[in-house]
C-alpha positions in Angstrom: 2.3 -37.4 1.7 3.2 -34.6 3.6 5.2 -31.8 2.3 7.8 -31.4 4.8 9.9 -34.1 6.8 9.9 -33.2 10.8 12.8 -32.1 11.7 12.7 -34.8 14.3 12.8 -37.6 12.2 15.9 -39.1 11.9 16.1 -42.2 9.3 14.2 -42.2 6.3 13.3 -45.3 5.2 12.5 -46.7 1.4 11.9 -49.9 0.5 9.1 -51.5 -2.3 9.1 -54.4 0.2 6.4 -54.1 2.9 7.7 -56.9 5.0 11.5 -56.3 5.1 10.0 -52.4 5.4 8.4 -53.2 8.4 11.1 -55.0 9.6 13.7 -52.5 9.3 11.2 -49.7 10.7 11.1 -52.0 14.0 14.6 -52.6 14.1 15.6 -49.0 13.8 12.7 -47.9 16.5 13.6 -50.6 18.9 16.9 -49.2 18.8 16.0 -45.7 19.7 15.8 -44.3 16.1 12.8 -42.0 15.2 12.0 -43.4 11.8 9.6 -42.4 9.0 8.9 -45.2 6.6 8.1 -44.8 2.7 7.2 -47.7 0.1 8.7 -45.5 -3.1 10.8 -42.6 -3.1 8.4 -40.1 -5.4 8.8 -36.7 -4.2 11.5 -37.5 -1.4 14.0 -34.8 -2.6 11.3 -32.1 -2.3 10.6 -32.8 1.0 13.6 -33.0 2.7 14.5 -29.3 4.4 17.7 -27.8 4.4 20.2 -29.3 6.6 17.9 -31.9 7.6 19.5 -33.6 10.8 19.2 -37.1 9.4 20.2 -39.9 7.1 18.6 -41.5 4.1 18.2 -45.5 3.9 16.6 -46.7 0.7 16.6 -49.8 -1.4 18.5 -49.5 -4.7 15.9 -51.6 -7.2 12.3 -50.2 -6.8 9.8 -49.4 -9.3 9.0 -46.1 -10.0 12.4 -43.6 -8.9 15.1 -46.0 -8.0 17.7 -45.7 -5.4 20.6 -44.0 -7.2 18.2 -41.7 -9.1 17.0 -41.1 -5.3 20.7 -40.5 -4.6 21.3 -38.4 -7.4 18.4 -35.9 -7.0 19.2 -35.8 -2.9 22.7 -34.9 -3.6 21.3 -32.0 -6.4 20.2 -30.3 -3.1 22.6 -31.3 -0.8 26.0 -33.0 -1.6 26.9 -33.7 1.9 23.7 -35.7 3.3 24.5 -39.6 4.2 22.2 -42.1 1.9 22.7 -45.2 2.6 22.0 -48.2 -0.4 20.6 -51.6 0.2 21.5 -54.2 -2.6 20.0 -57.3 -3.3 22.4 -60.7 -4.4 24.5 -59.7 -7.5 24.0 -56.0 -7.1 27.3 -55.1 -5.5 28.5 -53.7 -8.8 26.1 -51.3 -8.9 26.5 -50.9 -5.2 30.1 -50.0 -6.2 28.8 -47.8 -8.7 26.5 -46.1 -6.2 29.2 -45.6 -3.6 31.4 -43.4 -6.6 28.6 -41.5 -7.1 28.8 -40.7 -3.5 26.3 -42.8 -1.6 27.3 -43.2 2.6 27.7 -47.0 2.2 25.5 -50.1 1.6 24.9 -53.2 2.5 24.4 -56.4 0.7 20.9 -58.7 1.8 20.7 -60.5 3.9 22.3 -58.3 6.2 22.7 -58.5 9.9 20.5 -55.7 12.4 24.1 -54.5 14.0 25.1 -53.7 10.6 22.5 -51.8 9.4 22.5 -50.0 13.2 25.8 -48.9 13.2 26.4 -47.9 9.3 23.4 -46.1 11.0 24.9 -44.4 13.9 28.0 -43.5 12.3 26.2 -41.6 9.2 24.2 -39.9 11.5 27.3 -39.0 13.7 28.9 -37.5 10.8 25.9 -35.7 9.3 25.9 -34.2 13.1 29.4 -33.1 12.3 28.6 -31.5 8.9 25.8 -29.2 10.1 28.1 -28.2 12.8 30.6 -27.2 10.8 28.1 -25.0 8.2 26.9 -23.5 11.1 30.8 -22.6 12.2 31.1 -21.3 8.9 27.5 -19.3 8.9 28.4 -17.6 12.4 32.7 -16.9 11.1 30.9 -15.4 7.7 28.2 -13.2 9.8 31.0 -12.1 12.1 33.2 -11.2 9.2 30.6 -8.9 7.4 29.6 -7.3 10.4 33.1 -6.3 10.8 32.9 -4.4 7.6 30.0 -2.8 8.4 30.5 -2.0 12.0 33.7 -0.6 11.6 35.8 -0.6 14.6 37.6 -2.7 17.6 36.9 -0.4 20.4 34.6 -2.1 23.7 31.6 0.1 22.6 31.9 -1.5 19.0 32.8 -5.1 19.7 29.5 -5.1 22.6 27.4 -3.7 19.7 28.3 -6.5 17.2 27.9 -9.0 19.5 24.3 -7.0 20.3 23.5 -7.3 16.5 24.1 -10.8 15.7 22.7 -11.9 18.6 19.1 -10.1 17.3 19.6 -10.9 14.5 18.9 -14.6 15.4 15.9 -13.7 16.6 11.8 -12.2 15.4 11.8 -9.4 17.5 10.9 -5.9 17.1 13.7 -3.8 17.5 14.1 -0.3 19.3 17.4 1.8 18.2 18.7 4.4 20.4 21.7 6.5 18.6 22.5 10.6 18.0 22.0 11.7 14.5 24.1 10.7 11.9 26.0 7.5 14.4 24.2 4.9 11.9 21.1 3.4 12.7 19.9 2.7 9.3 23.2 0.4 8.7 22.3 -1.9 11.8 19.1 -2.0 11.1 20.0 -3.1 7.9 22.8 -5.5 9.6 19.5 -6.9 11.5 17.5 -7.5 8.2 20.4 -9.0 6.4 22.0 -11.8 9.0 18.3 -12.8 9.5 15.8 -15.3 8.0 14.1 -12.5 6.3 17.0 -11.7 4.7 15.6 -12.7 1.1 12.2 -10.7 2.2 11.8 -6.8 1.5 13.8 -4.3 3.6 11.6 -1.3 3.4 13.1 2.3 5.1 11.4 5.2 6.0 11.7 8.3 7.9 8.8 9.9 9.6 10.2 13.0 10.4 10.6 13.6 6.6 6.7 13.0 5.7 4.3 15.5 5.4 1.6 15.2 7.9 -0.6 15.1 5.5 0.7 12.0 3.9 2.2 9.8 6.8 -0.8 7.7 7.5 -1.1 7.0 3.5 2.7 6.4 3.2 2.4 4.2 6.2 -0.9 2.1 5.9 -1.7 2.6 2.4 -5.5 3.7 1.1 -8.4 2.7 -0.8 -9.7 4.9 -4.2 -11.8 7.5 -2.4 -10.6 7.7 1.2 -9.7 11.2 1.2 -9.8 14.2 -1.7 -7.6 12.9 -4.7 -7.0 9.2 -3.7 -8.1 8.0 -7.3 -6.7 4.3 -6.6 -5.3 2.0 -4.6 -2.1 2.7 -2.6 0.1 -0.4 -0.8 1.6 1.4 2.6 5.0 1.1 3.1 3.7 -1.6 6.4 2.3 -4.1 3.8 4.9 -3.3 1.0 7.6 -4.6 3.4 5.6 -8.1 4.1 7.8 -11.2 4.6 10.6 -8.7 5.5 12.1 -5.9 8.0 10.8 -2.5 7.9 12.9 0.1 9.5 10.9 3.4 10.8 13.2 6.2 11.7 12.8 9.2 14.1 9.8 7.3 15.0 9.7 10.1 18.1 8.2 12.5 15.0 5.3 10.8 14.4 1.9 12.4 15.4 -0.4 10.8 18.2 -3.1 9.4 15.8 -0.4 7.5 13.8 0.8 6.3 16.9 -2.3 4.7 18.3 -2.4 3.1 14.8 1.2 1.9 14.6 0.5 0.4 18.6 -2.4 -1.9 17.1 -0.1 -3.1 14.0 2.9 -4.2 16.4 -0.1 -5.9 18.4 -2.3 -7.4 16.3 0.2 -8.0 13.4 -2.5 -6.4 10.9 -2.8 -3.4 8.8 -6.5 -1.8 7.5 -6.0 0.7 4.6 -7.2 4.1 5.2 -10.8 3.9 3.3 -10.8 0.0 3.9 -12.6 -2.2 5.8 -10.2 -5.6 5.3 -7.7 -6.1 8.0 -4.5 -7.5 6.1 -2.1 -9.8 7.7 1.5 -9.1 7.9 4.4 -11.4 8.3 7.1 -8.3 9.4 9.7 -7.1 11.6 9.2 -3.6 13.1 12.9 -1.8 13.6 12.5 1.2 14.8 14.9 4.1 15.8 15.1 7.3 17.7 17.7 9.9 18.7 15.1 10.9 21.5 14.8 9.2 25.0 11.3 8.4 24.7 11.1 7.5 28.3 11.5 11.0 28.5 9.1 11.9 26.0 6.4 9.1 27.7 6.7 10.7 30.9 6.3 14.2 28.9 3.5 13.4 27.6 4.6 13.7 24.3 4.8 10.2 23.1 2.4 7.4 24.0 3.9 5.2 26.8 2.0 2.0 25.8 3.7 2.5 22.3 7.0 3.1 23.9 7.0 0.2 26.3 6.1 -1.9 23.3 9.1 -0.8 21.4 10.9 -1.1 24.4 11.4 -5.2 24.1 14.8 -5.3 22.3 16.8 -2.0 23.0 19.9 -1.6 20.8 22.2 1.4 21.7 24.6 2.8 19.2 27.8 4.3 20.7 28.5 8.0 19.6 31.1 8.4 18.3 33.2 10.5 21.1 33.0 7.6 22.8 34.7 5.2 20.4 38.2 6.3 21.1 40.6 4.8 18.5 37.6 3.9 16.2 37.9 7.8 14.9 41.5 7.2 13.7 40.7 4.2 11.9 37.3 5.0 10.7 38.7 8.5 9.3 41.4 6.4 7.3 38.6 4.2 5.6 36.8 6.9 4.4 39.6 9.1 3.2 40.7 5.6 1.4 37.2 4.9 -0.4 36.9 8.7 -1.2 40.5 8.9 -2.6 39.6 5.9 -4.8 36.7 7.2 -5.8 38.1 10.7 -6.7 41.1 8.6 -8.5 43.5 10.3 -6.4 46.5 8.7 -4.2 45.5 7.8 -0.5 47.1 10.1 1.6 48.3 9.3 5.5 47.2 11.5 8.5 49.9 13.9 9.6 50.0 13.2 13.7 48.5 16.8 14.3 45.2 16.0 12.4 45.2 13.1 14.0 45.1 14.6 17.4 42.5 17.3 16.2 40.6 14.3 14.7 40.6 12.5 18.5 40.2 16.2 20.5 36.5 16.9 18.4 33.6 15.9 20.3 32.0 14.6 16.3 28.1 15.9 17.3 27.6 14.7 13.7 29.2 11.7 14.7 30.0 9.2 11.7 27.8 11.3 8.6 30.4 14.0 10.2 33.5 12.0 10.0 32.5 11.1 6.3 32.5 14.6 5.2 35.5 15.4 7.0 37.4 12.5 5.4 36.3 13.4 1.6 37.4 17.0 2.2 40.7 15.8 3.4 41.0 13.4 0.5 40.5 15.5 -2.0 42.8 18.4 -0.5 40.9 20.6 1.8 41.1 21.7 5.4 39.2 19.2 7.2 36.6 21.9 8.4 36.7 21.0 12.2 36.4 23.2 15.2 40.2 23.3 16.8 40.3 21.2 20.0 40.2 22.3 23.2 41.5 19.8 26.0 40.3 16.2 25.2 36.5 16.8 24.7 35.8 13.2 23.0 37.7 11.2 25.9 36.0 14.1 28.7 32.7 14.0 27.1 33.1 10.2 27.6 33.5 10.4 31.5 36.8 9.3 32.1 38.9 11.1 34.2 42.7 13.2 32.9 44.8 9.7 33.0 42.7 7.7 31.7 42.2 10.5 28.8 45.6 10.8 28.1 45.8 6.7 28.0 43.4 7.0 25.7 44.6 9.4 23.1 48.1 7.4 23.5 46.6 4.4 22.9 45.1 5.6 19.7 48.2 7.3 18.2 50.2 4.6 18.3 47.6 2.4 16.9 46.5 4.9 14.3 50.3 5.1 13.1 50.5 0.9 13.3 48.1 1.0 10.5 50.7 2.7 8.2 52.2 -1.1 7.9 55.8 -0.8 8.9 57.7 -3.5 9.0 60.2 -2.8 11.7 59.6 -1.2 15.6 62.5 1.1 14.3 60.5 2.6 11.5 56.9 2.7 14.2 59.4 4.7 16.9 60.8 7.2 14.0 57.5 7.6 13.0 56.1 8.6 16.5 59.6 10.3 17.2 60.1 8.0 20.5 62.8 5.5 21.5 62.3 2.2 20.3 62.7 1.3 24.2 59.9 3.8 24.7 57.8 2.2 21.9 58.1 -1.1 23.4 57.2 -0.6 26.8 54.2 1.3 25.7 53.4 -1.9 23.7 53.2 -3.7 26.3 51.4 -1.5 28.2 48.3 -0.9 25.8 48.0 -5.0 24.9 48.9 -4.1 21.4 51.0 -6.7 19.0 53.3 -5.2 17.0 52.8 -7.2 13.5 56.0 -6.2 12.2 59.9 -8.1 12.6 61.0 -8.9 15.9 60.8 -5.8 18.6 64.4 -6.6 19.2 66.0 -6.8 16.0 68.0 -3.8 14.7 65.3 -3.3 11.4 
């Protein structure tokens, strides 16, 4: 028997009788069905794969496992999958029985072929429902915790979710493109955890902080006596992260030796120890990332431009943060929050001029920046910045003086919707406009005002 069911099969069948087995089998195929036919059900559960596409039939008296011990093992692994129950004469009590337990339906011998084929058709129908509904749920859950980790609703942030999960779905290697401290390491762990590897290793390292002397070591491991003081064995961080993701940072650091090695793993799929002479098989996903444009580099000379083009397959480009507009505001907020928490101290609001030095710094640091900022301004200090001149975040963006100023308007008023009020009133005292004001800018932003009415007096 074979240890898996294809996922193209879509009626198992189980029945101690050969003839009325072969019988059913026919009727089923003649109808369209792709069946698989079994004369006992030992070992069925195990070999039924998660959210299997198809429905169970199986006589209820049979030697060996019988059909509700079938039913009962099935629905251990999966509550929701349709078995249906043949009964012989006098067996509709424990067909009844069965049915509580939470079998599909069942049908009494001798029973007609259009019964059987459309008890048939409608579990299947429903079992088509069901997976599409745990997928709905999969994809709502894998939305909803990228939205905690990729804070923010601006364009830039909402393209780069969409960006991630739709990797994610996929075996790729992965190249990330971002400026220091904008957060590569928490996509690339986004990448690792909404994909099947998920339950594999995720392995980080940086290269730019290994010694030279140690990175092909670190990286491919060793055998006892491949260099001065290798005494044993060493697993490299390649074959340590087997079955899973590992994530290479600064990847533009390392030397060219380790990158003609690192172009044969991502090729071959195969590490060789330093010292060794047994090529290892690996099961992995490559992310790496750079704040470099190694295009640039390539063309340079200074990185190998077979190794970029082989990075190269899935870019992934994480906005800085300058370029996130109202993100800053709400970002800033979350941090102060989690830092006041942690400090057991009150949350404090943003008085409006911080918020408009907050928007007027171009952030080189980018997010690691905005995180220090926040703590210091949680737990009472200045908030360390550079004053701003002009609008360097929206200028440093490319947008021209209008759509600048829309843009820093656009994030006050957001910023200050955040503060919960409950009335436009309170929201217009607060940005010390006319409620009139308030609610023609409103309109003209897109942005829903999720307190009372706009037009009643509170």
């Amino acid at each position: 028997m074979s240890s898996v069911i294809d996922s193209r099969i879509q009626i198992l069948l189980i029945d101690d009788d050969a003839h009325l087995r072969q019988a059913l089998a026919q009727t089923l195929d003649l109808a369209g069905f792709r069946v698989e036919a079994l004369a006992d059900a030992q070992g069925v559960a195990q070999r039924i794969p998660a959210d299997w596409p198809g429905v169970v039939v199986s006589d209820i008296r049979m030697p060996g496992i019988d059909g509700l011990q079938l039913l009962q093992q099935l629905h251990e692994q999966d509550s929701e999958l349709p078995v249906l129950l043949i009964t012989g004469h006098g067996d509709v009590p424990l067909a009844v029985q069965a049915m509580r337990a939470g079998a599909y339906d069942f049908l009494e011998k001798p029973f007609a072929s259009d019964a059987l084929l459309d008890s048939v058709r409608r579990a299947l129908e429903l079992r088509r429902l069901v997976l599409d509904n745990r997928s709905l749920r999969l994809a709502l859950a894998d939305r909803n915790q990228l939205a905690t980790r990729l804070l923010g609703q601006s364009p830039a942030m909402q393209r780069l979710r969409e960006q991630v999960g739709a990797l994610a779905a996929i075996n790729s290697d992965v190249l990330i493109l971002g400026e220091t401290g904008a957060g590569k390491e928490v996509v690339a762990r986004a990448l690792h955890d909404l994909s099947a590897r998920k339950n594999g290793p995720f392995v980080a390292i940086n290269a730019g902080a290994l010694a030279e002397s140690v990175v092909e070591s670190e990286l491919f491991g060793h055998e006892p006596g491949a260099f001065t003081g290798a005494q044993k064995r060493r697993i490299g961080k390649f074959e340590f992260a087997n079955g899973g993701t590992l994530f290479l940072d600064e990847i533009e650091s390392m030397s060219a030796d380790v990158q003609v090695k690192l172009l044969r793993l991502l090729q071959e799929r195969v590490v060789e120890r330093l010292g060794g002479n047994q090529l290892i098989p690996l099961d992995i996903r490559v992310i790496a990332a750079t704040k470099e444009d190694l295009r640039q580099a390539a063309d340079q000379g200074r990185f190998r431009a077979d190794l970029y083009y082989r990075l190269n397959v899935a870019p992934l480009r994480i906005p800085p943060l300058r370029e996130r507009g109202e993100d800053i505001l709400q970002l800033f907020q979350h941090y102060a929050d989690s830092a006041s928490s942690r400090h057991g101290l009150p949350s404090r609001s943003l008085p409006v001029a911080q918020r408009a030095q907050l928007l007027g710094h171009a952030w080189p640091g980018n997010v690691r920046e905005l995180q220090n900022a926040a703590e210091r301004f949680a737990i009472g200090l200045e908030l360390g910045l550079d004053r701003p001149s002009g609008m360097q975040a929206s200028a440093a963006s490319g947008q021209n003086l209008g759509e600048q100023v829309e843009a820093y308007e656009r994030a006050l008023i957001s910023a200050e919707m955040a503060n919960a009020h409950t009335s436009l009133r309170s929201l217009a005292e607060a940005l010390g406009i006319a409620r009139k004001t308030l609610h023609d800018k409103l309109r003209k932003h897109g942005l829903d005002f999720a307190g009372n009415s706009p037009d009643d007096g509170d």
